[in-house]
PDB file of N, CA, C and O in Angstrom:
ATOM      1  N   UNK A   1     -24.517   6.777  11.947  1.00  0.00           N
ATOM      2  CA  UNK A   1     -23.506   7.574  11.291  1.00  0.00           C
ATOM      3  C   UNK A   1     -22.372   6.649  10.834  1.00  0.00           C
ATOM      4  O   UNK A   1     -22.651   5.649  10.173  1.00  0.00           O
ATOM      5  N   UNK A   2     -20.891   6.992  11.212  1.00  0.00           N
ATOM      6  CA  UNK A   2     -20.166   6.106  10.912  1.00  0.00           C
ATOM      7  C   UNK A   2     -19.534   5.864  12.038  1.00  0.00           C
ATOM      8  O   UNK A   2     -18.506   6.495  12.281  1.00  0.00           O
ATOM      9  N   UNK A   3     -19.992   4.972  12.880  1.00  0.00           N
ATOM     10  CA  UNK A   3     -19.849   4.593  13.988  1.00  0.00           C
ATOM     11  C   UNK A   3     -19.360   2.791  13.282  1.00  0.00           C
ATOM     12  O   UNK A   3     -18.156   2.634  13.488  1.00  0.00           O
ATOM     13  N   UNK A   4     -19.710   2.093  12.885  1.00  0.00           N
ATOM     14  CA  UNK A   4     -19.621   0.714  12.420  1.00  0.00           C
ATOM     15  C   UNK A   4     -17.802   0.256  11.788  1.00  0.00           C
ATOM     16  O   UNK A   4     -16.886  -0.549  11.956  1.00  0.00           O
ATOM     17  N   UNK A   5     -18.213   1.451  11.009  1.00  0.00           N
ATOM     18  CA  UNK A   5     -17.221   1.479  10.194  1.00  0.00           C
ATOM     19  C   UNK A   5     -15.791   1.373  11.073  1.00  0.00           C
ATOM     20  O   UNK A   5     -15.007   0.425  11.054  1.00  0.00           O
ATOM     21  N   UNK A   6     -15.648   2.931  12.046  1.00  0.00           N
ATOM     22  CA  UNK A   6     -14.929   3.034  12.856  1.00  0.00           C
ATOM     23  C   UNK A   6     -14.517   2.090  13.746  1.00  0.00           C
ATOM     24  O   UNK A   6     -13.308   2.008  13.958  1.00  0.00           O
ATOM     25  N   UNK A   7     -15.181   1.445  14.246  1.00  0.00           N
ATOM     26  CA  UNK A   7     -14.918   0.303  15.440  1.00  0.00           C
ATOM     27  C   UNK A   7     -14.690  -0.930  14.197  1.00  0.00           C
ATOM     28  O   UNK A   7     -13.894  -1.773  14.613  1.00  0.00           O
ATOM     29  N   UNK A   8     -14.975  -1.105  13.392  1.00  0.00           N
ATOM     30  CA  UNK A   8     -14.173  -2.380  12.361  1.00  0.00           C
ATOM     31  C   UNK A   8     -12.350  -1.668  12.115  1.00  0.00           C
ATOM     32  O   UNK A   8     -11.247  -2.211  12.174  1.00  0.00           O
ATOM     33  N   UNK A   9     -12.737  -0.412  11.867  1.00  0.00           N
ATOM     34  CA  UNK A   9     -11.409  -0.229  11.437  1.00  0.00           C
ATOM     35  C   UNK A   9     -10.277  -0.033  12.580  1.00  0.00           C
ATOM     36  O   UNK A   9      -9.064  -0.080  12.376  1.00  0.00           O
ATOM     37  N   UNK A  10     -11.052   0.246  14.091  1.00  0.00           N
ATOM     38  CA  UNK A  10      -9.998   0.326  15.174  1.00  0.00           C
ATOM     39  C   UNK A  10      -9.601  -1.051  15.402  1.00  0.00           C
ATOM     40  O   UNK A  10      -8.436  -1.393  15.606  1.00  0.00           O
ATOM     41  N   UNK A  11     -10.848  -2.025  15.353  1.00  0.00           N
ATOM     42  CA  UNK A  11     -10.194  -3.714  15.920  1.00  0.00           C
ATOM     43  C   UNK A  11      -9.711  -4.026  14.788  1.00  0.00           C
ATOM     44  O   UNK A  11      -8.715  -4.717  15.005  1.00  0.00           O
ATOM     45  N   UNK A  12      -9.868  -3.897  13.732  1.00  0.00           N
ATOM     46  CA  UNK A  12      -8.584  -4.877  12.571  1.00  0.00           C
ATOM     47  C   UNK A  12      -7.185  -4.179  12.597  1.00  0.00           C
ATOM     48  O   UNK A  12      -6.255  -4.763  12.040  1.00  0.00           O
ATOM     49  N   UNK A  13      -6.913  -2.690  13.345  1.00  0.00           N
ATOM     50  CA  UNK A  13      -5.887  -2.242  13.517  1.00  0.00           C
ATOM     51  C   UNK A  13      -4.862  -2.873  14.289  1.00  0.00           C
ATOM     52  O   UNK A  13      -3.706  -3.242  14.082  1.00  0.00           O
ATOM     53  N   UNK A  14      -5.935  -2.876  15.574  1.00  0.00           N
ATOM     54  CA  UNK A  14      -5.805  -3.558  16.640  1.00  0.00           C
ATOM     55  C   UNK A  14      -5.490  -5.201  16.727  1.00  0.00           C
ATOM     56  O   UNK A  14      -4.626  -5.298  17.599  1.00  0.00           O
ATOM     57  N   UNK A  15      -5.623  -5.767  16.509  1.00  0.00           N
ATOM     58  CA  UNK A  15      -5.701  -7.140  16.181  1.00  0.00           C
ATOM     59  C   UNK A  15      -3.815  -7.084  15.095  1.00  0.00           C
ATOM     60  O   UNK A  15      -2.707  -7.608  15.213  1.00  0.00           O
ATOM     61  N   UNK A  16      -4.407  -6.249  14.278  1.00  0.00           N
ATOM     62  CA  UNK A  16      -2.782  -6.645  13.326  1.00  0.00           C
ATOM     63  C   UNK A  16      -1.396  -6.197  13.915  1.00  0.00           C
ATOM     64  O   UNK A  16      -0.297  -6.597  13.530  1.00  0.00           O
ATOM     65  N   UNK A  17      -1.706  -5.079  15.157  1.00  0.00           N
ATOM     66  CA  UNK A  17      -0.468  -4.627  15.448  1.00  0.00           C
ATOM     67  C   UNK A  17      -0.756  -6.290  16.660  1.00  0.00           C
ATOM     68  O   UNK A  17       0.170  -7.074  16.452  1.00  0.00           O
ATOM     69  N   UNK A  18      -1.532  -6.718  17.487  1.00  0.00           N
ATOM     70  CA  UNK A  18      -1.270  -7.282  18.451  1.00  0.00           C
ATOM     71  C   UNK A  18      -0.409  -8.940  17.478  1.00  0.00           C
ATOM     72  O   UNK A  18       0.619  -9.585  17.684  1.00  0.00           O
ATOM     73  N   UNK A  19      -1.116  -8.995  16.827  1.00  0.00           N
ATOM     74  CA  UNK A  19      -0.506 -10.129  15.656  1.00  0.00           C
ATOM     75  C   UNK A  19       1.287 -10.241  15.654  1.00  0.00           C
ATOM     76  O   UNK A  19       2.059 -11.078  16.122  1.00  0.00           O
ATOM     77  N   UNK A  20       1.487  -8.964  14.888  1.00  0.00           N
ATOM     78  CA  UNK A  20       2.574  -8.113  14.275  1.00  0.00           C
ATOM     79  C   UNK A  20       3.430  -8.328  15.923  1.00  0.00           C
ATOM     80  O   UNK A  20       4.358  -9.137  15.899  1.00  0.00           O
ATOM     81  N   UNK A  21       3.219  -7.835  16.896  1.00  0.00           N
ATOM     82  CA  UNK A  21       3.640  -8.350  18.021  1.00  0.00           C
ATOM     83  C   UNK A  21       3.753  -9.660  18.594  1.00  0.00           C
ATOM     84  O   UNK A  21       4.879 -10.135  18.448  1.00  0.00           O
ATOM     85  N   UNK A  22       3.261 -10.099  18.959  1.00  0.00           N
ATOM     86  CA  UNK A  22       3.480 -12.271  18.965  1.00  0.00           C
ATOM     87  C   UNK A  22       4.126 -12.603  18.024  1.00  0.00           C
ATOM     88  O   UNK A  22       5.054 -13.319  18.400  1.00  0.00           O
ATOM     89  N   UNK A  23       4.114 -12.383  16.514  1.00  0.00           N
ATOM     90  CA  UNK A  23       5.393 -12.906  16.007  1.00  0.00           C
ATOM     91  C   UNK A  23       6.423 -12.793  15.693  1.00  0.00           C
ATOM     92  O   UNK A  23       7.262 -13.453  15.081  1.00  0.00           O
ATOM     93  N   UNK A  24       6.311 -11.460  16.363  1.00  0.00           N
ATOM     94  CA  UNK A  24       8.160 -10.571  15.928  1.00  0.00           C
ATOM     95  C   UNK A  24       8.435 -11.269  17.368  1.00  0.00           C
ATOM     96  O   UNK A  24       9.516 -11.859  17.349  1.00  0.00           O
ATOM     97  N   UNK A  25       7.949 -11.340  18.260  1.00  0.00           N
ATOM     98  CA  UNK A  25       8.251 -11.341  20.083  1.00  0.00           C
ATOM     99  C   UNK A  25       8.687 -13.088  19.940  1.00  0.00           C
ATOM    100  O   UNK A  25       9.611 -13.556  20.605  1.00  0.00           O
ATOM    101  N   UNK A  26       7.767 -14.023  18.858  1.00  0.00           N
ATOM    102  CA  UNK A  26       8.203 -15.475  18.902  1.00  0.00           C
ATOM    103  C   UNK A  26       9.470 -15.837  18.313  1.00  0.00           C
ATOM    104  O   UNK A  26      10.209 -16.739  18.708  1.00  0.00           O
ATOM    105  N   UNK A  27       9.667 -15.038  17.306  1.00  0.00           N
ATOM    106  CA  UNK A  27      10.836 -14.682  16.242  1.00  0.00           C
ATOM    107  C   UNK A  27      12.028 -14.764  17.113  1.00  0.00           C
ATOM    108  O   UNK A  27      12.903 -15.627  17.191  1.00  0.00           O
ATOM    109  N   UNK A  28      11.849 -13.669  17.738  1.00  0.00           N
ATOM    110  CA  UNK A  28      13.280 -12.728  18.655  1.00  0.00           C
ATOM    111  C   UNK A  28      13.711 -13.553  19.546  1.00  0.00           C
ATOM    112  O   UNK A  28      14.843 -14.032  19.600  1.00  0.00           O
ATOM    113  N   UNK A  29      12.737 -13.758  20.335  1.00  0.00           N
ATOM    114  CA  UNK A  29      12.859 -14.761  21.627  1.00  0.00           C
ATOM    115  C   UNK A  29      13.128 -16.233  21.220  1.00  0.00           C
ATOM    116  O   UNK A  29      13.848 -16.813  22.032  1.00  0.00           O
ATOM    117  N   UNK A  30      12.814 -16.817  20.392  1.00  0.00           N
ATOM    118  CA  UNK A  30      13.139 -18.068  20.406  1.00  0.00           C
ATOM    119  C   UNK A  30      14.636 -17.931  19.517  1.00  0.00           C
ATOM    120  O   UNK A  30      15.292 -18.971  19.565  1.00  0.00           O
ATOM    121  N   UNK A  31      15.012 -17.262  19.041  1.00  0.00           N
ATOM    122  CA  UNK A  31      16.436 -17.536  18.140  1.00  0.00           C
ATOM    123  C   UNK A  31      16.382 -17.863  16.674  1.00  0.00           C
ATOM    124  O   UNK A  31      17.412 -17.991  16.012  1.00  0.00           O
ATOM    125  N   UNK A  32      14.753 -18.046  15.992  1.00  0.00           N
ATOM    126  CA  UNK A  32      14.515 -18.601  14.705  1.00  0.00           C
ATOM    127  C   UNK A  32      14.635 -17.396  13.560  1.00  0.00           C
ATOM    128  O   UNK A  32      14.322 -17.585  12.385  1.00  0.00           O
ATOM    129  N   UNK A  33      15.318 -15.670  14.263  1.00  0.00           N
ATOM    130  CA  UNK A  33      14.760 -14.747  13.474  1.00  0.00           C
ATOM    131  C   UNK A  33      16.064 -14.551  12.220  1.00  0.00           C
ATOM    132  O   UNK A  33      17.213 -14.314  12.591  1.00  0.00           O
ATOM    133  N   UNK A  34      15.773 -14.663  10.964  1.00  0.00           N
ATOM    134  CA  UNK A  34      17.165 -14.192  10.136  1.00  0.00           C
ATOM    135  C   UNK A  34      17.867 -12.798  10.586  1.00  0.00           C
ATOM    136  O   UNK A  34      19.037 -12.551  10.880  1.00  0.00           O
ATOM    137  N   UNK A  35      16.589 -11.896  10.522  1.00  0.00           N
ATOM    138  CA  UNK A  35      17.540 -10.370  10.533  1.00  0.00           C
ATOM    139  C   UNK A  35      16.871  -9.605  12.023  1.00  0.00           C
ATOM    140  O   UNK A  35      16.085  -8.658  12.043  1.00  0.00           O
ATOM    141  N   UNK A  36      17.211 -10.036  12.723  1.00  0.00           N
ATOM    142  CA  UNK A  36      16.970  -9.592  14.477  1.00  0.00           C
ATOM    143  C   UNK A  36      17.271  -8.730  14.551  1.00  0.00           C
ATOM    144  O   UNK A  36      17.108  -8.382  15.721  1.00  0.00           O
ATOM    145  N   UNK A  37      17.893  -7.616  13.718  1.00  0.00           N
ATOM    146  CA  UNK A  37      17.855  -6.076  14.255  1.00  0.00           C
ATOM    147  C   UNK A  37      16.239  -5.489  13.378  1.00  0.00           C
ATOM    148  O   UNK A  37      15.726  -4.436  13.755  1.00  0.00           O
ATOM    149  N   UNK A  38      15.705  -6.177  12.421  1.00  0.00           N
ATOM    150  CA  UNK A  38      14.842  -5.756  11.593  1.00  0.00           C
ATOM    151  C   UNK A  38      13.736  -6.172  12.379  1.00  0.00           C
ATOM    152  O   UNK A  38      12.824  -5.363  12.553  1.00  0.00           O
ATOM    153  N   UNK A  39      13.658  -7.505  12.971  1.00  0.00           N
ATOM    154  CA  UNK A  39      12.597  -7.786  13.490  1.00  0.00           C
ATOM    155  C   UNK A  39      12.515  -7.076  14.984  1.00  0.00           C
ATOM    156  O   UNK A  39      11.506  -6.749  15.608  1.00  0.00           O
ATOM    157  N   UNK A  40      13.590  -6.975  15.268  1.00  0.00           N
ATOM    158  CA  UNK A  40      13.456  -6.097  16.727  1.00  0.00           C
ATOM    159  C   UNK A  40      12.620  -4.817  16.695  1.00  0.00           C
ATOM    160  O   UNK A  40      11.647  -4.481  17.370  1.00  0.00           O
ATOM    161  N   UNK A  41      13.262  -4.222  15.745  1.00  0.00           N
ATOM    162  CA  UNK A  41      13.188  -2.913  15.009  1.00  0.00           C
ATOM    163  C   UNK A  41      11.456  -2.620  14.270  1.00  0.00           C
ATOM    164  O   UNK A  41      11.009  -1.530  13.916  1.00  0.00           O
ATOM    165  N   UNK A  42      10.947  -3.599  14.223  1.00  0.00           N
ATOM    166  CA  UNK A  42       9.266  -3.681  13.937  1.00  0.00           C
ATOM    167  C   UNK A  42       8.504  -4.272  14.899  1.00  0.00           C
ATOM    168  O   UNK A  42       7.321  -4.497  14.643  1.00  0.00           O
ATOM    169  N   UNK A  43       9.065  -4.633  16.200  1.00  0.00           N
ATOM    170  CA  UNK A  43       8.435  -4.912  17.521  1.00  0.00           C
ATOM    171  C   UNK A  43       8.309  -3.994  17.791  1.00  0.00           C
ATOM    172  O   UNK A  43       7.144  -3.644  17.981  1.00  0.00           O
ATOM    173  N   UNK A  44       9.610  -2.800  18.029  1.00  0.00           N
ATOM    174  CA  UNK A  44       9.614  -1.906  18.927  1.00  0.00           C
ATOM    175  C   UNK A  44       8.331  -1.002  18.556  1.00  0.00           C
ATOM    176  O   UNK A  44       7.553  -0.724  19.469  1.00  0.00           O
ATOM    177  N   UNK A  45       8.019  -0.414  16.922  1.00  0.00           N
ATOM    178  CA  UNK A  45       7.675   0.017  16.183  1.00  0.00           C
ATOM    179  C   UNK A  45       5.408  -0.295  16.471  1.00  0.00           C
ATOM    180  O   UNK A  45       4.479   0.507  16.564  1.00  0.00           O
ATOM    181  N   UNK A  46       5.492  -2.166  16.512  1.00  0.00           N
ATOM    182  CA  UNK A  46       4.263  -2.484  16.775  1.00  0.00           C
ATOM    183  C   UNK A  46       3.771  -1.948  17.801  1.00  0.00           C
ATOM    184  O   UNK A  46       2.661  -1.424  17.719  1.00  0.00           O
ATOM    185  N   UNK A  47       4.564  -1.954  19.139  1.00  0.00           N
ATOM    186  CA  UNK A  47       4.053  -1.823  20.866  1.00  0.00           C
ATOM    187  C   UNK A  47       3.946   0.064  20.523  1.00  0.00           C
ATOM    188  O   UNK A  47       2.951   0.730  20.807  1.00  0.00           O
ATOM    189  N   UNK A  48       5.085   0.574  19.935  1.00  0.00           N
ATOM    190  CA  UNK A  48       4.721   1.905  19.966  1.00  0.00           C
ATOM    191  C   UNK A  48       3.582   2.605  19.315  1.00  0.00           C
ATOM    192  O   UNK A  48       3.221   3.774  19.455  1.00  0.00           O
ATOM    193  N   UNK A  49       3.057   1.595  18.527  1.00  0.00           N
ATOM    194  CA  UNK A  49       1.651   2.084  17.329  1.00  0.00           C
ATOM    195  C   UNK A  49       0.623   1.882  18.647  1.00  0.00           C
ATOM    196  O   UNK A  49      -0.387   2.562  18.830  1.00  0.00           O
ATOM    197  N   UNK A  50       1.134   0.720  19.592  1.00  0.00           N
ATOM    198  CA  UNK A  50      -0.145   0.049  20.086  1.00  0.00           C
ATOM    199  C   UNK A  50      -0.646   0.797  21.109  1.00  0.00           C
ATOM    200  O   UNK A  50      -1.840   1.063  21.246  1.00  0.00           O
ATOM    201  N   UNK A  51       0.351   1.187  21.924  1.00  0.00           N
ATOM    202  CA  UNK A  51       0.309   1.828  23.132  1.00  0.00           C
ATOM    203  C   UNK A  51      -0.546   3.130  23.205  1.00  0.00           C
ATOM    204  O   UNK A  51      -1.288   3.328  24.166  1.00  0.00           O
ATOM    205  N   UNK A  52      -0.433   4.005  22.184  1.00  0.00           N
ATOM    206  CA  UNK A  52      -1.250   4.852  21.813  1.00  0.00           C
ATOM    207  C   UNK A  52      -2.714   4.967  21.317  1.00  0.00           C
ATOM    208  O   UNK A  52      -3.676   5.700  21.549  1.00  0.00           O
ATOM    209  N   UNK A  53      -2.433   3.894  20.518  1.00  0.00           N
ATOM    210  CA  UNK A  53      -4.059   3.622  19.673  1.00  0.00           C
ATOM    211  C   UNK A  53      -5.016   3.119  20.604  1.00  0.00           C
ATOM    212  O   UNK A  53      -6.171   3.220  20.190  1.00  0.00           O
ATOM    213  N   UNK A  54      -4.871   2.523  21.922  1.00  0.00           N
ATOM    214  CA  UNK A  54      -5.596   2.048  22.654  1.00  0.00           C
ATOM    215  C   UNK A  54      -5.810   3.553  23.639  1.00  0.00           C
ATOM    216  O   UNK A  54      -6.889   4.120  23.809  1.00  0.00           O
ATOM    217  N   UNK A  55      -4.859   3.861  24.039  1.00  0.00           N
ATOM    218  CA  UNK A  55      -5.241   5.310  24.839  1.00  0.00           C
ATOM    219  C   UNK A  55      -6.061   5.964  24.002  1.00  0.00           C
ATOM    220  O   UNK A  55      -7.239   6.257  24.204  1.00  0.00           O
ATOM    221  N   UNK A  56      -5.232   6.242  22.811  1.00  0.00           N
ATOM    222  CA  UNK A  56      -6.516   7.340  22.428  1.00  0.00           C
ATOM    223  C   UNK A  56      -7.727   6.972  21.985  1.00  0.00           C
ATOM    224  O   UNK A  56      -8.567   7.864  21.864  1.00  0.00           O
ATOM    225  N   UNK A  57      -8.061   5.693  21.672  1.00  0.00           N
ATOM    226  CA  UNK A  57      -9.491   5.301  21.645  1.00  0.00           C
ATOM    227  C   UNK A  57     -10.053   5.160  23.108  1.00  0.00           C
ATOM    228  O   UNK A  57     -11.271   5.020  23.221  1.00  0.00           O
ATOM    229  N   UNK A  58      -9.170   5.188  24.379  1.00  0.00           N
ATOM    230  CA  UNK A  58      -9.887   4.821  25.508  1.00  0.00           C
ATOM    231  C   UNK A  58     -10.543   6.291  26.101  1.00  0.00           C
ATOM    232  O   UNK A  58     -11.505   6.598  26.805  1.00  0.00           O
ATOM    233  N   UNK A  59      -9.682   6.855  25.544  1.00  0.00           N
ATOM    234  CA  UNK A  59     -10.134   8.310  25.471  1.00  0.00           C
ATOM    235  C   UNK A  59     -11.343   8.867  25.061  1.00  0.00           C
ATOM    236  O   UNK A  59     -12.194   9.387  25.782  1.00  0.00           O
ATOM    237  N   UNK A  60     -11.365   8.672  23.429  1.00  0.00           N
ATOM    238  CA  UNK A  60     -12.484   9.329  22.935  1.00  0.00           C
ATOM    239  C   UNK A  60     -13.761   8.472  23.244  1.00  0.00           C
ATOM    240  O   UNK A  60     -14.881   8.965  23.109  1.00  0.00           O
ATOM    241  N   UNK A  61     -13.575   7.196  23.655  1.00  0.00           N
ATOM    242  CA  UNK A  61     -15.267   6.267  24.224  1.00  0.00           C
ATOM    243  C   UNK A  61     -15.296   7.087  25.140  1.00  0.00           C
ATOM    244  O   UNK A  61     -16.081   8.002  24.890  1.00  0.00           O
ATOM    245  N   UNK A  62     -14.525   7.220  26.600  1.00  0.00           N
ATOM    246  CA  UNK A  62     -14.881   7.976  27.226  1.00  0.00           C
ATOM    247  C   UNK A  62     -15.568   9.560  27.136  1.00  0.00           C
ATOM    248  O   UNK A  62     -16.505  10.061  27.757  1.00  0.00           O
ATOM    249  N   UNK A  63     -14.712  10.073  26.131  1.00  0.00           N
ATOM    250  CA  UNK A  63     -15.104  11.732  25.907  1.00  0.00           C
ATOM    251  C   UNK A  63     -17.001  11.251  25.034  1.00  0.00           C
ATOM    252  O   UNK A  63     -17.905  12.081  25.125  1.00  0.00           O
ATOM    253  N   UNK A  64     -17.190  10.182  24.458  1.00  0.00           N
ATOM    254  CA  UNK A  64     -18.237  10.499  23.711  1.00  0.00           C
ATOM    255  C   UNK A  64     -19.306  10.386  24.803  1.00  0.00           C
ATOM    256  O   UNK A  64     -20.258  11.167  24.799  1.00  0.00           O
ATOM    257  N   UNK A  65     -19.144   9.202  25.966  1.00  0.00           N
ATOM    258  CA  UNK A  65     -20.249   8.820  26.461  1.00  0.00           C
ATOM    259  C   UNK A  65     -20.275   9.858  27.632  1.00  0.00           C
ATOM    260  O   UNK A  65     -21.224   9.939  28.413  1.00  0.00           O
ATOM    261  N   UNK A  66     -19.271  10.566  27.685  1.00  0.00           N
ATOM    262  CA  UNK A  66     -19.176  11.257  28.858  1.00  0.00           C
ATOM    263  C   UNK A  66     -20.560  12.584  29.230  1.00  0.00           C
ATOM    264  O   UNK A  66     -20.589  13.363  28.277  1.00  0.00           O
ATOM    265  N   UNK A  67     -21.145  12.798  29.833  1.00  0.00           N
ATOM    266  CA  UNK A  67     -22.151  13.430  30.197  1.00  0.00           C
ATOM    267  C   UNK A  67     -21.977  14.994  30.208  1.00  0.00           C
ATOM    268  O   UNK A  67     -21.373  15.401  31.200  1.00  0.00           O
ATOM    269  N   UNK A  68     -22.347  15.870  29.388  1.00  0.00           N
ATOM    270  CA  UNK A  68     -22.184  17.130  29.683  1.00  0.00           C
ATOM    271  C   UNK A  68     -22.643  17.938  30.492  1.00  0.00           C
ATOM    272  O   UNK A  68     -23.852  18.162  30.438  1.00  0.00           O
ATOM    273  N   UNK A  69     -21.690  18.730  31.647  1.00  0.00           N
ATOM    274  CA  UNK A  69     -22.154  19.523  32.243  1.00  0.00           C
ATOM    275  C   UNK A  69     -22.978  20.528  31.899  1.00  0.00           C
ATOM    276  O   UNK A  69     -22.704  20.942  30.772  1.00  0.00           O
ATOM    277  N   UNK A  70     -24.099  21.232  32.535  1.00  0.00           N
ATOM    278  CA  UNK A  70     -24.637  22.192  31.489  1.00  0.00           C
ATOM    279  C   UNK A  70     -24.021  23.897  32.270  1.00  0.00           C
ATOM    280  O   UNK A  70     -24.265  24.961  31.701  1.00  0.00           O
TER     281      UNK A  70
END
């Protein structure tokens, strides 16, 4: 079905917010950032996309493989 598709499109999600995170986080933290309320402000933004997208995919693997009672 479209199973392929889906799991390309969750890890390149995945991967760009974790990206998007390490370099706003190298930015901030080291002192090299021009506009540190902007880059703060798209950290906060990355971890909050991230935090979710992993639950709710940890979710639905679980709900698919999960065994139905009859």
């Amino acid at each position: 079905m479209l199973w392929v598709p889906m799991v390309i499109m969750l890890v390149v999600t995945l991967v760009a917010l974790t990206l998007t995170i390490a370099s706003k986080t190298q930015l901030v933290v080291g002192g090299t950032s021009a506009k540190v309320a902007g880059d703060c402000l798209q950290l906060v933004f990355a971890v909050a996309l991230f935090v979710p997208g992993v639950t709710v995919a940890f979710q639905g693997i679980r709900k698919i493989f999960q065994k139905e009672v009859a």
